[in-house]
DOBA-390428 format. One line per 3 residues: number of its first residue (from 1); for each residue x, y, z of N, C-alpha, C. Coordinates in pm, whole numbers, plus 32768, in hexadecimal, padded with zeros to 4 digits. Layout:
<recs>
NUM> X/Y/Z/X/Y/Z/X/Y/Z  ...
</recs>
This chain:
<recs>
1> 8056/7F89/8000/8000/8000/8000/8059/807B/8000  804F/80E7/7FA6/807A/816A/7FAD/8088/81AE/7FF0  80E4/8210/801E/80D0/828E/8074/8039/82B0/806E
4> 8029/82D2/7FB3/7FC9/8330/7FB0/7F56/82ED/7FB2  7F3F/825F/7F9B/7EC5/8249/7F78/7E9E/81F5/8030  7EF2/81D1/8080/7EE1/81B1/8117/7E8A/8209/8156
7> 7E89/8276/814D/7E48/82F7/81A4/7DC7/82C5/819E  7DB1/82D1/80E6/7D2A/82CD/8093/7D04/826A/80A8  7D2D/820A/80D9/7CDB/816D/80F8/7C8E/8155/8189
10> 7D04/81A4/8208/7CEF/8198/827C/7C95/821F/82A2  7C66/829A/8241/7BFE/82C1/825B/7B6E/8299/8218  7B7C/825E/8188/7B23/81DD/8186/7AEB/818A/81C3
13> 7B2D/8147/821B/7AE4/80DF/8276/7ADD/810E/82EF  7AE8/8199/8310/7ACD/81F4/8386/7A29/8234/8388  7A47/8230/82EF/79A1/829E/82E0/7946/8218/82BB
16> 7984/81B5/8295/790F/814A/828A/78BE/80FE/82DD  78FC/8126/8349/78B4/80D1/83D9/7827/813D/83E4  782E/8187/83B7/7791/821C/83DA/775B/81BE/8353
19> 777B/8196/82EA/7722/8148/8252/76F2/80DB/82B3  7764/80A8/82D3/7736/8003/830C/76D5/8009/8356  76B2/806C/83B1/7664/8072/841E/75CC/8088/83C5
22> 75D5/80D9/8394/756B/810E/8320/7537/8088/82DE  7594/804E/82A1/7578/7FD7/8267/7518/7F6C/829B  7558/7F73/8331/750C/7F0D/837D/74A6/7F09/8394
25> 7490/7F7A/8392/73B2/7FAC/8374/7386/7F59/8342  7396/7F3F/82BF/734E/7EF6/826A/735E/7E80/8269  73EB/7E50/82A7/7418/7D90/82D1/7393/7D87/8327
28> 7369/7DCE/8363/7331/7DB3/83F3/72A8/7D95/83BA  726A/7DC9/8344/71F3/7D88/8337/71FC/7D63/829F  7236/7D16/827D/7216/7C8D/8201/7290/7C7C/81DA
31> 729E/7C50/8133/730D/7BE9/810F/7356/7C2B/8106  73D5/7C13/8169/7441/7C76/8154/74A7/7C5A/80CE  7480/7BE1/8078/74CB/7BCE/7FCD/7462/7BF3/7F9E
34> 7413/7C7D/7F80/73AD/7CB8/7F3C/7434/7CE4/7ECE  7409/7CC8/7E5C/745F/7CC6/7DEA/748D/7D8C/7DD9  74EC/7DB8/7DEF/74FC/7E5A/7DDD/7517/7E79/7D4A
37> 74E1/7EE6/7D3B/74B7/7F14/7CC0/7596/7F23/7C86  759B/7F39/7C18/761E/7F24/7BBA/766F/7EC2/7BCB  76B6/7EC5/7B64/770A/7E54/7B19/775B/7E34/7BCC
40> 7773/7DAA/7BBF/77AE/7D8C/7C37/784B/7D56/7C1A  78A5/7DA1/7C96/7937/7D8D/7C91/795D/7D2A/7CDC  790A/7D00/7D62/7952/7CAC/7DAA/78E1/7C59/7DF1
43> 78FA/7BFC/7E02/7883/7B8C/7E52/78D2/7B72/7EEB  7897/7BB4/7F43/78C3/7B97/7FCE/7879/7B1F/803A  789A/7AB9/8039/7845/7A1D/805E/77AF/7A51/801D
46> 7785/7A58/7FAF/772C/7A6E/7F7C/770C/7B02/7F74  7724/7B69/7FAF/76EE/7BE9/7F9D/774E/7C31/7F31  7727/7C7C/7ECE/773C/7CEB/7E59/775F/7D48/7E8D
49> 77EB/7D5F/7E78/77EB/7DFC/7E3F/781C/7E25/7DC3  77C8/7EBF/7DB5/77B0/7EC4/7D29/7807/7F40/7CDA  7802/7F55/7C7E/784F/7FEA/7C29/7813/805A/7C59
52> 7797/806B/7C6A/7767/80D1/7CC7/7777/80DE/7D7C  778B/8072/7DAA/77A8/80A3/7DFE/7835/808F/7E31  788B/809A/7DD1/792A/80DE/7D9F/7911/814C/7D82
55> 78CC/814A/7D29/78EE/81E1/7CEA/789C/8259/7D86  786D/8237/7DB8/7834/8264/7E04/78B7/82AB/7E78  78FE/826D/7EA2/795E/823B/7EC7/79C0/8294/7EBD
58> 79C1/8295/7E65/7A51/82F8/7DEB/7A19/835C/7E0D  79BD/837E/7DD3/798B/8419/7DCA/79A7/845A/7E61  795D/840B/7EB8/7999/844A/7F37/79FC/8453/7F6E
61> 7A64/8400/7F36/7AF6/841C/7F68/7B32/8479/7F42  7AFF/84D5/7EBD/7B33/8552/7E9F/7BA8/8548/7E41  7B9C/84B9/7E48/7C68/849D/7E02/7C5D/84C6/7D85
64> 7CFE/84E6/7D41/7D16/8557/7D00/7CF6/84DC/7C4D  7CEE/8512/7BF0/7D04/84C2/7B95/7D4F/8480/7B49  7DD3/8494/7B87/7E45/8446/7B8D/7E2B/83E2/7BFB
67> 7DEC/83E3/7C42/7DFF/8390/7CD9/7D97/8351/7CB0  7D3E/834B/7C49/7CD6/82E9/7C5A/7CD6/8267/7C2D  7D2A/8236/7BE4/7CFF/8195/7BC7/7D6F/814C/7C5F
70> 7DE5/819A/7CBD/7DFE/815C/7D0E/7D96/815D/7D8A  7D74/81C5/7D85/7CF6/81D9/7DF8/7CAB/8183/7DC9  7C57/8149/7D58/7BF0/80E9/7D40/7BFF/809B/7D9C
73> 7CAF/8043/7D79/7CC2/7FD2/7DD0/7CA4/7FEB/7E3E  7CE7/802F/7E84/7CF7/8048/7F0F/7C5B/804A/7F4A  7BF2/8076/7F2D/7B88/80A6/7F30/7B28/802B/7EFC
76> 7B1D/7FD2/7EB3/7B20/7F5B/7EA6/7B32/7F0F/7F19  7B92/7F13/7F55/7BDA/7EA9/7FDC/7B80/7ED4/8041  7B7F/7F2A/8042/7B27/7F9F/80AE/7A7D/7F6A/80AF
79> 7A4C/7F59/8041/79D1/7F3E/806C/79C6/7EC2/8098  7A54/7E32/802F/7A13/7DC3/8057/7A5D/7DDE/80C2  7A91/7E0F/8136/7AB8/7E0C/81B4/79FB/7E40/81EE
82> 79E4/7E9E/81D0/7948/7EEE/820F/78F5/7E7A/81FE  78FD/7E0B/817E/7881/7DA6/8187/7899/7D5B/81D5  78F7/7D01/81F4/7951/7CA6/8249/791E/7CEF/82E4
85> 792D/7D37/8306/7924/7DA0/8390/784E/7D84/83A7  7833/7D92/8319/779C/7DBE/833A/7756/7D44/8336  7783/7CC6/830E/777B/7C11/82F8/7755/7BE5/83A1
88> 77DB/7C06/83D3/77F3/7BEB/8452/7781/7C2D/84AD  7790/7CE4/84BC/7710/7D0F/84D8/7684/7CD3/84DA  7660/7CBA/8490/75DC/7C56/848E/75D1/7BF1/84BE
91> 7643/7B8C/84B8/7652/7B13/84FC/7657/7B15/8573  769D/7B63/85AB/7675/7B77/8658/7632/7BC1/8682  75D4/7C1E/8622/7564/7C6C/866A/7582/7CE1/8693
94> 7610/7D0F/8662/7651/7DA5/868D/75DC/7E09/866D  75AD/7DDA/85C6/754E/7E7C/85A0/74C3/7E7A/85C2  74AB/7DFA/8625/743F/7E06/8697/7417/7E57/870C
97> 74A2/7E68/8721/74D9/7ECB/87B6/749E/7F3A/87A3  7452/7F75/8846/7420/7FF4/883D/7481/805A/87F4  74BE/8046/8849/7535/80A5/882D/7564/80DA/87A3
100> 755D/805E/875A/758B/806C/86DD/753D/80AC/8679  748F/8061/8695/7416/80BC/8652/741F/8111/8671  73FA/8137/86D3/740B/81F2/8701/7467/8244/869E
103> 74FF/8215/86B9/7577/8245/8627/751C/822F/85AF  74F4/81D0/85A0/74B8/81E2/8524/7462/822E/84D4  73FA/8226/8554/737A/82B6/8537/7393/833A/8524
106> 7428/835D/8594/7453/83C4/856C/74A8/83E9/84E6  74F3/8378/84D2/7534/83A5/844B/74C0/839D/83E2  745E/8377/83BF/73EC/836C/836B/738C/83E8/837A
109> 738B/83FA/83EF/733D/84AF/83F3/73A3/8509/83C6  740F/8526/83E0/7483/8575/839E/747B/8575/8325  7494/84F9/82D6/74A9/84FC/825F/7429/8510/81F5
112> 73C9/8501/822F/7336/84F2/81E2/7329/85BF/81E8  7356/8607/829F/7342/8674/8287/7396/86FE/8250  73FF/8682/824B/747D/86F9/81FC/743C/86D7/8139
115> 741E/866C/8121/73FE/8681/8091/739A/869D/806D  732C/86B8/80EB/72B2/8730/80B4/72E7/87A6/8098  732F/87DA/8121/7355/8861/8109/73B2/889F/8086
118> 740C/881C/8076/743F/8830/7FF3/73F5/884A/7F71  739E/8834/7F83/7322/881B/7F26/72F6/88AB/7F2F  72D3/88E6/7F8F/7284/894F/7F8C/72F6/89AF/7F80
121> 734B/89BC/7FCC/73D1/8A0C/7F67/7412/8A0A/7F10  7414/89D1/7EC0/748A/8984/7E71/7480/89D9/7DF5  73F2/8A24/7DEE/7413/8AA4/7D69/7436/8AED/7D91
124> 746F/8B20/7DD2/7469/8BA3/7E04/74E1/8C10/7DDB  74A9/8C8A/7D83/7517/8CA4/7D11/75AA/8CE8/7D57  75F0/8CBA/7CFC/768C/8D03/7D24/7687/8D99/7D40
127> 76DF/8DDB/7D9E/76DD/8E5E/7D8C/7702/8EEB/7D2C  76BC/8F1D/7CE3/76E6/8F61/7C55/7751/8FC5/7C98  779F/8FF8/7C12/7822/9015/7C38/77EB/9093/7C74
130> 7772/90F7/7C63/774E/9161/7CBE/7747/9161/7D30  76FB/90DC/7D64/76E0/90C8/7E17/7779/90C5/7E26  77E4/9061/7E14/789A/905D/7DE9/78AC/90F9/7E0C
133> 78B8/914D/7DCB/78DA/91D0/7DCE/78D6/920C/7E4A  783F/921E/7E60/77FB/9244/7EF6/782E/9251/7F2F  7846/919C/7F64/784E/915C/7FD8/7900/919F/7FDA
136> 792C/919B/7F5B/79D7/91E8/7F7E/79C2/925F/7F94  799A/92A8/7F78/7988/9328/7F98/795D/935A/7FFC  78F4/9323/805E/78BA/9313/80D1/794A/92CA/8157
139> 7980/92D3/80FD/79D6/9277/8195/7A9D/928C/815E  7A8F/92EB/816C/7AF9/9336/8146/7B69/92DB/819A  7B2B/92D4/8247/7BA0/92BD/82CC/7C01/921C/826B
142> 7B76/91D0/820A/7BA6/915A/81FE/7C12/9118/818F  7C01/91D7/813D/7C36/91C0/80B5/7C81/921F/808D  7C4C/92A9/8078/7CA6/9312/803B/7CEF/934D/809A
145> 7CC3/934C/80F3/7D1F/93AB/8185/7D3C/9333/8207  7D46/92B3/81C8/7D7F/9241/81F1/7DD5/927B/8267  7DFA/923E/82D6/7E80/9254/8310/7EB1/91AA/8373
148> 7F43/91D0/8352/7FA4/916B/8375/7FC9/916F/8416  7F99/911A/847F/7FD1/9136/8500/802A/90D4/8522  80AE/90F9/8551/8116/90C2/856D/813D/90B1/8612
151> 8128/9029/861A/8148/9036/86E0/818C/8FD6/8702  81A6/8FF2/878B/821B/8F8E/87D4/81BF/8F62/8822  81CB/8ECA/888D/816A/8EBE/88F1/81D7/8E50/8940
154> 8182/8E78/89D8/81DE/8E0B/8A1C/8162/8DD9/8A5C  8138/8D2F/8A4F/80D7/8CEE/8A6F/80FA/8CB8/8AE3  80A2/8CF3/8B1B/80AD/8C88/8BD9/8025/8C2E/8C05
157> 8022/8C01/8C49/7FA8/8BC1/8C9B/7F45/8C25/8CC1  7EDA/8C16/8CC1/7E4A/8C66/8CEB/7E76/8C70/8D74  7E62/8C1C/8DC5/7E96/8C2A/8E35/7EF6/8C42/8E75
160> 7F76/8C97/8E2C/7FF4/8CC7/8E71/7FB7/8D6D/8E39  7F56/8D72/8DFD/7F3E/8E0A/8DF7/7EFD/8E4F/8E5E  7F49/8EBC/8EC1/7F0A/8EBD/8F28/7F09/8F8C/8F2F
163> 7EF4/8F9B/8FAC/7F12/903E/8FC1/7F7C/906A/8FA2  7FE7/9035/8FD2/8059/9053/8FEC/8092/904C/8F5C  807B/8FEB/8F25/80AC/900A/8EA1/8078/9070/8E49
166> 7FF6/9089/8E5B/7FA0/9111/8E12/7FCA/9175/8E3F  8006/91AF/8EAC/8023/920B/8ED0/809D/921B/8E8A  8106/91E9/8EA4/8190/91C9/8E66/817B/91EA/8DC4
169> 812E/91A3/8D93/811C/91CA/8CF4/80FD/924A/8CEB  80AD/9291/8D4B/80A6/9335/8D2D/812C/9389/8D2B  8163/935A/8D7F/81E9/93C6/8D81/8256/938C/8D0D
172> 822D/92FE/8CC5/829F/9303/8C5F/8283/9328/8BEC  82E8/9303/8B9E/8325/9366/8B22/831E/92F9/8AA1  836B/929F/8ACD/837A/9251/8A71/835C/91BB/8A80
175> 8345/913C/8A2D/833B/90FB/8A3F/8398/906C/8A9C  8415/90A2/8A7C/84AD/9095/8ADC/84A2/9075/8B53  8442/90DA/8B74/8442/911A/8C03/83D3/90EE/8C43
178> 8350/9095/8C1D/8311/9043/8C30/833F/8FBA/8C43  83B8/8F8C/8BDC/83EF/8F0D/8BEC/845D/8EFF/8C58  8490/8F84/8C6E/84E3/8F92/8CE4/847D/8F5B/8D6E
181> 8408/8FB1/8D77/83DF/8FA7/8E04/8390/8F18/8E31  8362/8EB9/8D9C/833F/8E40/8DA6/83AA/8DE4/8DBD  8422/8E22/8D87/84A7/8D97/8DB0/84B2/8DBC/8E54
184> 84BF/8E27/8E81/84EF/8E50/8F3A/847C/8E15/8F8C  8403/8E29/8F23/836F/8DD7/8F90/8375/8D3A/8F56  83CA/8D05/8F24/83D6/8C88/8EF5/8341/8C2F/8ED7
187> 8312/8C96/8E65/82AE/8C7D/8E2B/82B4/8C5E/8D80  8293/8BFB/8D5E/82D1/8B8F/8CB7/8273/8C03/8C58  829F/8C12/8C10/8255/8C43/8B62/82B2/8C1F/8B28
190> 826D/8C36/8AB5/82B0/8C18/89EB/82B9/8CB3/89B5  8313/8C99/8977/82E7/8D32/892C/82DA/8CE5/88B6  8291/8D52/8861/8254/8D2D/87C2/8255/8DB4/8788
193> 8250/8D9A/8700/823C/8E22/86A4/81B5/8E09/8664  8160/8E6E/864A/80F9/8E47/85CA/80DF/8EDA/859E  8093/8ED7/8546/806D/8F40/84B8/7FCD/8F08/84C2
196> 7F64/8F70/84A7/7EE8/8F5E/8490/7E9D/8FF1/8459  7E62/8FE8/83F4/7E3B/904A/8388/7DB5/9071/83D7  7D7A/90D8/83B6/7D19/9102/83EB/7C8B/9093/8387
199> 7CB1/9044/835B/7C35/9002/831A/7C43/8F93/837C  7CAC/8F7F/83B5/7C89/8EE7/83DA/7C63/8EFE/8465  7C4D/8F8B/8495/7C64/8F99/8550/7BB9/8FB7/8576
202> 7B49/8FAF/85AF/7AF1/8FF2/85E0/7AD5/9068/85BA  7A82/90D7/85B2/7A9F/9174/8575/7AC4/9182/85EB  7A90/917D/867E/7A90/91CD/86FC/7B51/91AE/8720
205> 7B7C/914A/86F8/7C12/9133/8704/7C3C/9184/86EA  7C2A/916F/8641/7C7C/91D6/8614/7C60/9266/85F4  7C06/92A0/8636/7C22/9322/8669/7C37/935B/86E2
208> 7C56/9303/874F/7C8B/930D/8794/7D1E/9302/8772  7D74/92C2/8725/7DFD/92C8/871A/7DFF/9329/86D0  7DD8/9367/866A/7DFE/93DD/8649/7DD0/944C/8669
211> 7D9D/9446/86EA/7DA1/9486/8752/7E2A/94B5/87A0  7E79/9447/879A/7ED4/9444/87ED/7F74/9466/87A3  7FD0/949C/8812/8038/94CE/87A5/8090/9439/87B5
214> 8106/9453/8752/8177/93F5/8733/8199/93C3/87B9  81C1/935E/87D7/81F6/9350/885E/8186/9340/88DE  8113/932A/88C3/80BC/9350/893C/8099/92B0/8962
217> 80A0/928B/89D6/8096/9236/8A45/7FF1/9202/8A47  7FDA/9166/8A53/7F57/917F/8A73/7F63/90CA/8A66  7ED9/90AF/8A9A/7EB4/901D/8AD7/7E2B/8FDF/8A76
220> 7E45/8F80/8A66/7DD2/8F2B/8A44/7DC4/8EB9/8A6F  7D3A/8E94/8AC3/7D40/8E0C/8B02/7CE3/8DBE/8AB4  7D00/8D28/8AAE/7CD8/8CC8/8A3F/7CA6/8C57/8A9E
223> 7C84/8C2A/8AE0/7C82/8BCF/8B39/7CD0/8B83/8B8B  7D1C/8B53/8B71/7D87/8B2D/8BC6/7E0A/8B6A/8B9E  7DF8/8B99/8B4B/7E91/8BFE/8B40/7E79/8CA5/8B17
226> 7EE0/8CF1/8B36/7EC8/8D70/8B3B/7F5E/8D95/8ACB  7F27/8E02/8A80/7F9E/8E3B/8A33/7FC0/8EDC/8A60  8047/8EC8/8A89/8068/8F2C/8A7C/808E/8F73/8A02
229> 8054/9007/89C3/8086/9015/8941/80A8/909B/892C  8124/90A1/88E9/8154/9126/88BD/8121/9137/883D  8109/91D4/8808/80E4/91AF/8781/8174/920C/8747
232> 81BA/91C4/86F7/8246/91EC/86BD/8233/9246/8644  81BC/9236/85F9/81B3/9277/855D/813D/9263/8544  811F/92FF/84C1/8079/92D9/84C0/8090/9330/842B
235> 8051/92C8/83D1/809E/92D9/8326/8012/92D6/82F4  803C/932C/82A9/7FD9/932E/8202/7FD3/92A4/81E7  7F46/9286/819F/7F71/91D2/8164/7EBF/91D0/810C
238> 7ED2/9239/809D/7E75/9230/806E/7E26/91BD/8019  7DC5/91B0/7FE5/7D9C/9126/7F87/7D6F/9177/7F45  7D6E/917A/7E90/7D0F/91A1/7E52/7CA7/9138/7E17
241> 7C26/9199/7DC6/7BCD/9167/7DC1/7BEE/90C0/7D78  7C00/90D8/7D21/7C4B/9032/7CC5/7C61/8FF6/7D28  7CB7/8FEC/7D5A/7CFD/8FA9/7DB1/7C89/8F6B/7E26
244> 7C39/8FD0/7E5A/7BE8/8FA5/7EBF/7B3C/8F56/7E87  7B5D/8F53/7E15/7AA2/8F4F/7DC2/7AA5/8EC5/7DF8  7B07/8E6C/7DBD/7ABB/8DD3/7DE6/7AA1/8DBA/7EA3
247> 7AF8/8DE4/7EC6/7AD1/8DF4/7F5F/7A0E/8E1B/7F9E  7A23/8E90/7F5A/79B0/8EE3/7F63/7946/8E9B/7F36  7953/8E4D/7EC6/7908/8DFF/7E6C/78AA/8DA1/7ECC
250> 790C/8D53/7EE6/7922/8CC9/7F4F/78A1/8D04/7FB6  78CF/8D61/801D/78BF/8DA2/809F/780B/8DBD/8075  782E/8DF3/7FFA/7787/8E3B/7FFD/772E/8DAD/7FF8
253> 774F/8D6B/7F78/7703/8CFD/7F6D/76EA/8C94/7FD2  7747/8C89/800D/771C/8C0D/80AD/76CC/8C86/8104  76C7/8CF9/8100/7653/8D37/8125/75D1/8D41/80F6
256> 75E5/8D1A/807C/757B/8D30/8039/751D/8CAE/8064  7567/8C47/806C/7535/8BC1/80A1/7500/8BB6/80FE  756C/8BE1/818C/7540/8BEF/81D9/74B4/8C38/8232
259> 74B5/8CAB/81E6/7439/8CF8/81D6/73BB/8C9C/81AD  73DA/8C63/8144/734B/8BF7/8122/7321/8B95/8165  73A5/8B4B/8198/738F/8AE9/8212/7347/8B37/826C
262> 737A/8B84/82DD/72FD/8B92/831F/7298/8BD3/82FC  7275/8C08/82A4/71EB/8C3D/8277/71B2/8BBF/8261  71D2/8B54/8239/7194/8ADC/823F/714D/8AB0/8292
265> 71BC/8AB8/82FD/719F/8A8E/8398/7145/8AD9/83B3  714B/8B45/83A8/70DF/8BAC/8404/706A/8B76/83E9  7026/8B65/8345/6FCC/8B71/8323/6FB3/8AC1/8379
268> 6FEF/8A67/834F/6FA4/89E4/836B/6F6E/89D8/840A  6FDE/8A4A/8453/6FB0/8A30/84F1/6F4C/8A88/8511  6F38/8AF4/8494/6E99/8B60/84C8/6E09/8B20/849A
271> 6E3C/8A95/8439/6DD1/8A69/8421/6DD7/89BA/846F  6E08/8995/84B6/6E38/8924/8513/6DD7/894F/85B0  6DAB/88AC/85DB/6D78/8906/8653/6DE5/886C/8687
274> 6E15/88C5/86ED/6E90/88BF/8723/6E81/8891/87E5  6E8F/884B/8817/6E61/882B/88A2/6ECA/881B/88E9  6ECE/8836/8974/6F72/8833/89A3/6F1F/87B3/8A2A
277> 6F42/876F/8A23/6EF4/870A/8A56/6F2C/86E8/8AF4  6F99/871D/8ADC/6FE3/8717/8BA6/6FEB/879F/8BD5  6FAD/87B3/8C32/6F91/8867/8C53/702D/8897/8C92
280> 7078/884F/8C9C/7108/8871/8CDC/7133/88B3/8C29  7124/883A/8BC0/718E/888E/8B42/7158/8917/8B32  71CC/8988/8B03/71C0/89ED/8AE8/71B3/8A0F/8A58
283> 7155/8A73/8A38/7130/8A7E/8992/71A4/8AAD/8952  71BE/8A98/88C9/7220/8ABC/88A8/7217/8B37/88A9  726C/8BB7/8894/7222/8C44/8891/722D/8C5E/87DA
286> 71CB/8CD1/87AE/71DB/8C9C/872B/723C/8CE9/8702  7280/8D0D/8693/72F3/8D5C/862D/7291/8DF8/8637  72D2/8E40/863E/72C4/8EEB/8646/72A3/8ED3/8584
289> 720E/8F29/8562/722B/8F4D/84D1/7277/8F78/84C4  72B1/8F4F/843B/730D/8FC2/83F4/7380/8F7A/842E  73A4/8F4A/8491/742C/8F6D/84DB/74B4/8F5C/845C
292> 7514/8FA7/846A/757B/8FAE/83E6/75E4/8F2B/83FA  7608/8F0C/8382/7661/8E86/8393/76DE/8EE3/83B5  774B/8E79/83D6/77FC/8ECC/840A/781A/8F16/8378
295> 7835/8F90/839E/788E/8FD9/8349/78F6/8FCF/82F5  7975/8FAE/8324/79B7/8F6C/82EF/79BE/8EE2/8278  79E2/8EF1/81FE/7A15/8EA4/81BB/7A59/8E35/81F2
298> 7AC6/8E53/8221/7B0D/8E3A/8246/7AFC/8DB2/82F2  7B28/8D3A/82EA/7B1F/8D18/8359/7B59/8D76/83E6  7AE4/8D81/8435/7B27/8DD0/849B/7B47/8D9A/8527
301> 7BC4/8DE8/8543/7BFF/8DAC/85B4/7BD5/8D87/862C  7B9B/8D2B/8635/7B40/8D16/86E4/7B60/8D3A/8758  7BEE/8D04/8771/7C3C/8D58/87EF/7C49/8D92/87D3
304> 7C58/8E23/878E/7C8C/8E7A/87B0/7BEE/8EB5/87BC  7B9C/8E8A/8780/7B24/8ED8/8763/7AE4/8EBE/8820  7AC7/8E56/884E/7AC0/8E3A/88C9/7B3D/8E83/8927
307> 7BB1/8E89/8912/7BC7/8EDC/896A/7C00/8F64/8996  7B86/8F9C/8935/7B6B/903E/8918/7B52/9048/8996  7AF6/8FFF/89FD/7AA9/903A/8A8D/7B39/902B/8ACA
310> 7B9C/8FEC/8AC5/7C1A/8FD4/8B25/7C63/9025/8B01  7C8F/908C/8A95/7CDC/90BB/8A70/7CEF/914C/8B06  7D6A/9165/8B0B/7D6D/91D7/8B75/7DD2/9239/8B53
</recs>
């Protein structure tokens, strides 16, 4: 077996145990050698598998088209390994198990309700290069007046961040001089460098750092660790429009989706009569109209965006 084609096999028979389980639905009530529809590749103690559900196979592995007649094999082995696995299953009554139905019902409501919704979204038109424009023009921080922030940080434990050290950080200067007073309190950090553009940070982040001058001192706590961070440089780092359209493209349209998905929802649950049947569960609360999807294009930074309230 290959470097390349090993990966592709052992996540094959990783994702096939959620099929197998699925499968077993239907072992569970009649002939489990019900003849499957296409040409058949392999006879496993009597059970078929077929070119379709290879090709089935393939398609989801994503593999490249150079990689596909070795992936066949590999992927091939893979199912008669999944039939062999699902033989046994039946024979001892595994896909009898509560436990296992339950997995089952749930992967079968998932998949029955992700390919409605696909269904009811699945036209939903690309964004024309005007909305494109807009949306650049409207968000200048993310594109034309871009900026580059450059920082140092020395990461400690949540819990070695105390008064004494906040106080201490007020009267210093430099970042040096923070790592000085954590080596004398014989307290462990890392130092690290990073760079982060104003597209990838929270807005409230990043106007708070350019808020702040070159050199300015300040804290962010993350859960179990706290950064200390200098900010060293703060650069031009524009995108133009070209450059940013397929981004923009992308960003609008999974909004656009997203937008339809729950308008979906809304409507089926205003016309749903809906019962909360244990007076302890709490109703869900519903979505604010209108409420706006994230701003950003751009994936945005979670910690840092979370620890805007810690920043000091």
């Amino acid at each position: 077996m290959t470097k390349t084609t090993q990966p592709l096999a052992k996540r094959a028979l990783c994702a096939s145990l959620l099929v197998l389980a699925a499968a077993g639905l239907t072992a569970c009530g009649g002939d489990s050698k019900e003849k499957k529809p296409g040409q058949a590749l392999v006879s496993v103690n009597g059970e078929e598998i077929t070119v379709l559900q290879l090709n089935e196979e393939l398609q989801r592995s994503g593999a490249q088209a150079a990689q596909q007649e070795v992936a066949s094999k590999q992927l091939l082995e893979a199912l008669i390994d999944r039939q062999l696995l699902q033989n046994e299953a039946i024979k001892d009554k595994t896909d009898r198990d509560p436990k296992v139905l339950q997995a089952i019902e749930r992967a079968k409501s998932l998949i029955v309700a992700q390919a409605y919704m696909q269904k009811r979204v699945g036209s939903i038109a690309k964004p024309t290069r005007a909305e494109v424009e807009d949306y650049f023009a409207k968000n200048p921080g993310f594109f034309s007046n871009r900026k580059l922030f450059e920082m140092r940080e020395l990461v400690i434990a949540s819990g070695d961040m105390n008064e004494a050290l906040k106080t201490a950080m007020d009267g210093f200067k430099s970042l040096e001089e923070v790592a000085g007073w954590l080596d004398a309190h014989k307290v462990k950090f890392v130092r690290t460098q990073l760079a982060r553009t104003s597209a990838d940070l929270a807005p409230e982040l990043s106007a708070k750092l350019l808020a702040m001058p070159k050199g300015q001192l300040f804290i962010i706590r993350e859960g179990e660790r706290s950064m200390l961070i200098q900010i060293a440089e703060i650069k031009d780092s524009p995108v133009v429009l070209e450059a940013a359209a397929p981004q923009i493209e992308q960003f609008l349209f999974n909004k656009k989706n997203k937008e339809a998905a729950d308008a979906e929802l809304a409507r089926l649950r205003a016309t749903a009569k809906i019962e909360y049947m244990n007076k302890a569960a709490p109703a869900a609360p519903a979505a604010p109209a209108g409420k706006p999807a994230a701003a950003a294009p751009a994936a945005a930074d979670d910690s840092a965006a979370r620890g805007v309230a810690g920043m000091k």
